[in-house]
C-alpha positions as CSV (number, residue, x, y, z in Angstrom):
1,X,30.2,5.1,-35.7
2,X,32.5,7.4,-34.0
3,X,33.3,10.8,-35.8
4,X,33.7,14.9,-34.6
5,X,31.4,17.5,-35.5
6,X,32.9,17.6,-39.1
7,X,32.2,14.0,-39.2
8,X,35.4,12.7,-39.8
9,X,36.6,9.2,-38.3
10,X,38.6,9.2,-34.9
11,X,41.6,7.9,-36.7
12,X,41.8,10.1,-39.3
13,X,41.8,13.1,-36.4
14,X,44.4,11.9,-33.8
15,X,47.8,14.1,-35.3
16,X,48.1,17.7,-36.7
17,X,48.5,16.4,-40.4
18,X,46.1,16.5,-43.1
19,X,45.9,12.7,-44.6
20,X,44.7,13.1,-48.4
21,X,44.3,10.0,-50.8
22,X,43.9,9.6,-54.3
23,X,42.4,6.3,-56.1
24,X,41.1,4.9,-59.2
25,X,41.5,2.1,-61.7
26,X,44.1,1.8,-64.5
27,X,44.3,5.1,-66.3
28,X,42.0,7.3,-64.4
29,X,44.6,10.1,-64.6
30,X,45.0,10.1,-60.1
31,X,48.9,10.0,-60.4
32,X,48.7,13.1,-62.7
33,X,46.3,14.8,-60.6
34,X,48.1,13.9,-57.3
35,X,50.9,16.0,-58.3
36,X,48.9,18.6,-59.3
37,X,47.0,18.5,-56.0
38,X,50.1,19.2,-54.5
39,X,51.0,22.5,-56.4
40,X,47.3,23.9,-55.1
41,X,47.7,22.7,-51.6
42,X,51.5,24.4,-51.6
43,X,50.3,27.1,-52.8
44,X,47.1,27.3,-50.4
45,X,50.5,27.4,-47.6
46,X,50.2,23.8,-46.8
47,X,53.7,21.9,-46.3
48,X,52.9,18.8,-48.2
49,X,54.5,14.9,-48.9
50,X,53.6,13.3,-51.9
51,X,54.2,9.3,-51.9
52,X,52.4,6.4,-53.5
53,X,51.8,2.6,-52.9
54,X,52.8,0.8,-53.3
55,X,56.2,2.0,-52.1
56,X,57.1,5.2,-50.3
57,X,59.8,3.7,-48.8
58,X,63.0,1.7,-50.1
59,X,61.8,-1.7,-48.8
60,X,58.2,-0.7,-50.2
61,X,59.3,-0.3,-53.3
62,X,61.2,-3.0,-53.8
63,X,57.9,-4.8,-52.9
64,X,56.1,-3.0,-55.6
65,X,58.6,-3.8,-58.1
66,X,58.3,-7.7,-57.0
67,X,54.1,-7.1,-57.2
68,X,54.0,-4.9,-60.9
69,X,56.7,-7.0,-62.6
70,X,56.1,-10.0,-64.5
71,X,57.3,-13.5,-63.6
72,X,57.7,-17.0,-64.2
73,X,56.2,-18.3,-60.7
74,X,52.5,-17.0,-60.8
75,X,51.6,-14.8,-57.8
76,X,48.6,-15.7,-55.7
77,X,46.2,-13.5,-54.9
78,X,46.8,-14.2,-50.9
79,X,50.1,-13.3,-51.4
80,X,49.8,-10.2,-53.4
81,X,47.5,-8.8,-50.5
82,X,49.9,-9.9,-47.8
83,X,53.3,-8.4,-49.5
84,X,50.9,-5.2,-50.3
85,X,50.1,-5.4,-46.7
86,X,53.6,-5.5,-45.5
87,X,55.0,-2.8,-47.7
88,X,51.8,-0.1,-46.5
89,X,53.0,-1.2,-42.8
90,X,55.9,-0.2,-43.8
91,X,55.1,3.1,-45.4
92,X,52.6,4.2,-42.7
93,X,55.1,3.5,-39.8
94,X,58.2,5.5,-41.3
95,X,56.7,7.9,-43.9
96,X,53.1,8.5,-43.3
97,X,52.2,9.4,-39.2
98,X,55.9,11.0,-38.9
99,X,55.2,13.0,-41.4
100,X,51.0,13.5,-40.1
101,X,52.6,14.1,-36.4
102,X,54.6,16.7,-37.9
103,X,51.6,18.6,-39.3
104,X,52.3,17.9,-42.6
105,X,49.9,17.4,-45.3
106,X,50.3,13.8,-46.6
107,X,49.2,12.8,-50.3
108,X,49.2,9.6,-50.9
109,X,48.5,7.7,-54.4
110,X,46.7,4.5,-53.6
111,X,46.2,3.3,-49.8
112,X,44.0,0.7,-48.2
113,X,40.7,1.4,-50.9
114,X,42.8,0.1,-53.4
115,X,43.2,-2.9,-51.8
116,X,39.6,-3.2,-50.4
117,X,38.9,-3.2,-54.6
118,X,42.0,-4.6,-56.4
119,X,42.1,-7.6,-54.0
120,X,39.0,-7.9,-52.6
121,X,36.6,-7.2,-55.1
122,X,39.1,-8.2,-58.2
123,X,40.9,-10.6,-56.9
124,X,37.5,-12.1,-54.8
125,X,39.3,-12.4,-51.1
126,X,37.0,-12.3,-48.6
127,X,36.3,-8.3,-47.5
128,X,36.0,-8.7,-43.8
129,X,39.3,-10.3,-43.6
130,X,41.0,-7.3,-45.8
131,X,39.1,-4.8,-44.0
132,X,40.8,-6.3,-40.8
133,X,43.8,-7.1,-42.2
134,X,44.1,-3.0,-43.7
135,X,43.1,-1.9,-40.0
136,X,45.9,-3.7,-38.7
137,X,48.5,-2.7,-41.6
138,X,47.6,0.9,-41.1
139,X,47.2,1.3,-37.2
140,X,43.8,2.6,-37.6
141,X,44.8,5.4,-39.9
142,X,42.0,6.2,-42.1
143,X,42.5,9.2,-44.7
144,X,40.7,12.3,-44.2
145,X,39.9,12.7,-47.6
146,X,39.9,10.0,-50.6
147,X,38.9,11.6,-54.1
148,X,38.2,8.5,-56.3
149,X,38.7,9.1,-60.0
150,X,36.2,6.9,-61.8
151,X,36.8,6.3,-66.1
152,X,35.4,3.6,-68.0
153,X,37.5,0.4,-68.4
154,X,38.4,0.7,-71.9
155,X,38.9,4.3,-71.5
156,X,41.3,4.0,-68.8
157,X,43.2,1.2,-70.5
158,X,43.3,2.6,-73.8
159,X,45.1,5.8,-71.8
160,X,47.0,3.4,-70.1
161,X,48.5,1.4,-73.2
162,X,49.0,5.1,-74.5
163,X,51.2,6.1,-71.7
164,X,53.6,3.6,-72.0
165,X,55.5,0.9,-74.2
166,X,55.6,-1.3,-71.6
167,X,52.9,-3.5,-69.7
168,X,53.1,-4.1,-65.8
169,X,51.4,-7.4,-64.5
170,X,48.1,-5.6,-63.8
171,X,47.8,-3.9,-67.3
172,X,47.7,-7.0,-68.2
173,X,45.0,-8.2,-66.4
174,X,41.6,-8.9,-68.0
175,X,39.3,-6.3,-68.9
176,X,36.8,-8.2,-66.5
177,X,39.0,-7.7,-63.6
178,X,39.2,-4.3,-63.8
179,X,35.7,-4.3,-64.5
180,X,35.3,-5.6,-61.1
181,X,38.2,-3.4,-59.8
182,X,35.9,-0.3,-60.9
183,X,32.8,-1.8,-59.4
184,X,34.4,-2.5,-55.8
185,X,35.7,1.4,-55.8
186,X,32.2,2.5,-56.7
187,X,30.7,0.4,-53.9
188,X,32.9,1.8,-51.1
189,X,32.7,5.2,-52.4
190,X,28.7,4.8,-52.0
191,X,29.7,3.1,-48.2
192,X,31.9,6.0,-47.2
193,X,30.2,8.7,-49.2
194,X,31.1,11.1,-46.5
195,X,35.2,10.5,-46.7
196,X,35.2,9.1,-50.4
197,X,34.4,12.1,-53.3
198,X,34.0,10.1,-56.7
199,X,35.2,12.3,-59.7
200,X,34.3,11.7,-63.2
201,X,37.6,11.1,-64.7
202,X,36.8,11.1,-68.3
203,X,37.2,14.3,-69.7
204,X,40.8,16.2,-70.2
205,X,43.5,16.7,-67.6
206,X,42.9,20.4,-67.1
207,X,38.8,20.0,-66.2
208,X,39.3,17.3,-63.8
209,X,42.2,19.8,-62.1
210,X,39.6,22.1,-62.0
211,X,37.3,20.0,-60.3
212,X,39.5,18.7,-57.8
213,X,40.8,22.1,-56.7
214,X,37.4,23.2,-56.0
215,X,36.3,20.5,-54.5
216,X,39.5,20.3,-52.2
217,X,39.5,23.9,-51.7
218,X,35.8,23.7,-50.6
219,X,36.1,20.8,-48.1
220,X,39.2,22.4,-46.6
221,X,37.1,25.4,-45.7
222,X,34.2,23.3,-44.6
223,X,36.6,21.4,-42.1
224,X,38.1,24.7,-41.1
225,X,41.8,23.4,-42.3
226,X,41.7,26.9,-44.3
227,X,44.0,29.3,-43.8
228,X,46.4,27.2,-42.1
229,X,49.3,29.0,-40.4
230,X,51.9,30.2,-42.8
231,X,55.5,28.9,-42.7
């Protein structure tokens, strides 16, 4: 397994950019926390992006409109992971490495773990296909950071249902989907334990900001991205 000294992966070290991603089941609070991220790392002197998937770009998002809204004609699972596929192509050749090449510090919520868990372990697809299917959506870009935020299942739905009026196709999923959903994340977190940082997601908004400032804070120091060069 190639890495540097700092024992990152060689794809996650090829531009000047810092590539950050956030993930976690329904409800675990990442979108929140992803734009909070972004507040410390501005204020740390970092020029930062913050995007999503999927989406980040306007055909992206149009995909991830066709992939969270209900419909008459049932998706299949193959599909899902091919349109999800397509739209992070998509997203990683105009967003993501421009914006990496450019020494900008990308945060992303949801990128290729989500899929590795949501369709692979959720959906059942067979993971060595994914895992070269991702590698060829992505160009070899692998994040130099993922902070996973883990919740319960009923916890995270129950926040979930609270957030909103209005169900998208995988809120509606079964609880023992997203049962296996949480499982897959926790097994590739255990995999990658060196890029993946799982963060106990249950308690209040404010204490897992805490924690993920610290931890960010820390590993930017450890990797020697602290003090970047001021604009």
């Amino acid at each position: 397994k190639d890495t540097t000294r700092m024992g990152m992966p060689r794809a996650a070290r090829q531009s000047p950019g810092i590539f950050i991603t956030l993930e976690g089941g329904e409800g675990s609070g990442k979108t929140t926390q992803a734009r909070r991220l972004c507040a410390c790392l501005t204020a740390h002197g970092f020029t930062v992006l913050r995007t999503r998937e999927p989406g980040g770009t306007l055909l992206a998002e149009q995909v991830r409109t066709i992939l969270l809204d209900q419909h008459k004609e049932s998706i299949a699972s193959e599909t899902e992971a091919l349109l999800i596929l397509a739209a992070r192509r998509q997203h990683v050749d105009h967003v993501i490495k421009p914006a990496l090449a450019q020494g900008t510090t990308v945060v992303c919520d949801r990128f290729s773990d989500s899929t590795m868990a949501y369709q692979g372990y959720g959906r059942g697809l067979d993971l060595r296909i994914l895992r070269t299917m991702n590698h060829w959506a992505t160009g070899g870009l692998v994040p130099h950071l993922t902070l996973l935020f883990d919740v319960s299942v009923p916890v995270g739905l129950r926040r979930r249902r609270g957030q909103s009026s209005t169900q998208n196709r995988l809120d509606r999923e079964a609880e023992r989907f997203h049962r296996k959903v949480r499982a897959g994340f926790q097994a590739l977190a255990k995999k990658e334990h060196r890029r993946i940082i799982m963060i106990d997601a249950s308690s209040s908004i404010e204490s897992v900001e805490r924690t993920v400032e610290d931890l960010v804070t820390n590993w930017l120091k450890s990797h020697r991205f602290l003090k970047p060069h001021r604009r």
